[in-house]
C-alpha positions, 0 to 999 in steps of 0.5 A, a space after each residue: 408813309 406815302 411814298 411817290 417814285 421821285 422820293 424811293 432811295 436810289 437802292 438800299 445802300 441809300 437807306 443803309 447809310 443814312 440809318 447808319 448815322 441816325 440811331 434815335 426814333 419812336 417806337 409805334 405799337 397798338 395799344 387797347 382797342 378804342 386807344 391811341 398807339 403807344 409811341 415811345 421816342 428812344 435810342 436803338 443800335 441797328 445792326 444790318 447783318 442780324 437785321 435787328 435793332 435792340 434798345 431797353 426800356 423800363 419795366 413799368 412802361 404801358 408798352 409791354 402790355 401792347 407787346 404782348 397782345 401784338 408784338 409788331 411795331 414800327 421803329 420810324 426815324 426821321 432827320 434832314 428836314 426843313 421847310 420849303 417856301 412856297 416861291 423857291 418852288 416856282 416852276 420857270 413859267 410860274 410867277 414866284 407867288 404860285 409856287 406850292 411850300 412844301 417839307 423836304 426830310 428824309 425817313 426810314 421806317 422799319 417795321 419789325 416783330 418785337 422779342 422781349 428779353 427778360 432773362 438777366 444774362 441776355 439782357 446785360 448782352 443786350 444792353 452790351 451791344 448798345 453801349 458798344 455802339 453809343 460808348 465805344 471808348 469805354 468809361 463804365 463798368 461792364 454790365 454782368 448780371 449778379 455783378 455790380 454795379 448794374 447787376 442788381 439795376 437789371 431787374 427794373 428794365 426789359 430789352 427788345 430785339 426787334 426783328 426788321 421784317 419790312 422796311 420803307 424808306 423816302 427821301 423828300 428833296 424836291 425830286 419830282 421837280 426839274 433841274 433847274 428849280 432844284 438847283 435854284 432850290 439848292 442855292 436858296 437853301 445855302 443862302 438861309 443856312 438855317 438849321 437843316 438846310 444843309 444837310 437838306 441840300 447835301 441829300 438834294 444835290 446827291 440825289 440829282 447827281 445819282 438820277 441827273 435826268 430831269 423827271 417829269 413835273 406833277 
């Protein structure tokens, strides 16, 4: 993911949050040489303070034959887009037909080491931490190994702890653009009001309240 100055987090609570609320990506990992990798879209509990995420999957699934030749993965999450018209990019001394459309989105890639959890104690553990993320009110049986009514349902999947070693974050929202066609940007974005428009916007007029200096157009 290229990622230019303009688009870089502000610091690492930008990312920390957003992924906070953004708990559904696709896990990447090399598959046989000569092969396509292996992406997997699925749910995932990030927890900051172990700096890991954890998700399941099921036993037969081609993944965990690519794990084990090669355990590192990438966890990518994207969210917040929409599209750009090419004339709301204008620069002030363009005519509107020369400006260039482009995507806003926002995108935090985490590149991690893959632990496959096997053992059925570690992981209905694990599966735990996951419902207490994405069912915190409760409702199911609690999930114990021997125990049913999952316990006997263990056997048909493996967890994953994935180790975050690296992570590249960006936020696409016009940044290298001055104010002024930023907020015209902004302005357009409230008036179509299509879907993700105004999560689009709510990034774009944050970021030009935490950087209110015009950068330098490319």
């Amino acid at each position: 993911m290229l990622i230019h100055p303009w688009d870089a987090p502000t610091d690492d609570t930008e990312w920390q949050q957003w992924l906070a609320a953004h708990d559904f990506g696709q896990l990447a990992a090399n598959g046989p040489a000569g092969e396509a990798p292996l992406v997997q879209p699925l749910h995932f509990a990030y927890d900051p303070a172990r700096r890991e995420a954890v998700t399941h999957l099921a036993r037969p699934h081609p993944i965990w034959r690519a794990l084990a030749d090669n355990p590192t993965v990438l966890l990518s999450v994207v969210d917040d887009y929409t599209f750009i018209p090419g004339p709301w990019q204008a620069a002030e001394d363009q005519p509107p037909e020369h400006g260039v459309p482009t995507s806003f989105y926002a995108a935090v890639q985490l590149t991690c080491t893959a632990h496959i959890v096997d053992e059925p104690t570690a992981k209905a553990a694990l599966l735990a931490r996951q419902m207490a993320h994405f069912q915190p009110e409760g409702g199911s049986a609690p999930v114990a190994a021997g125990e049913e009514p999952y316990g006997r349902q263990l056997s048909g999947i493996r967890g994953l702890r994935l180790e975050v070693r690296e992570v590249r974050a960006k936020f696409k929202y016009g940044g290298k653009r001055t104010t002024a066609v930023q907020q015209r940007i902004s302005e357009r974005l409230a008036v179509r009001d299509a879907p993700g428009d105004a999560a689009a916007r709510v990034h774009q007029q944050r970021r030009l309240t935490a950087a209110p200096t015009t950068p330098p157009g490319l």
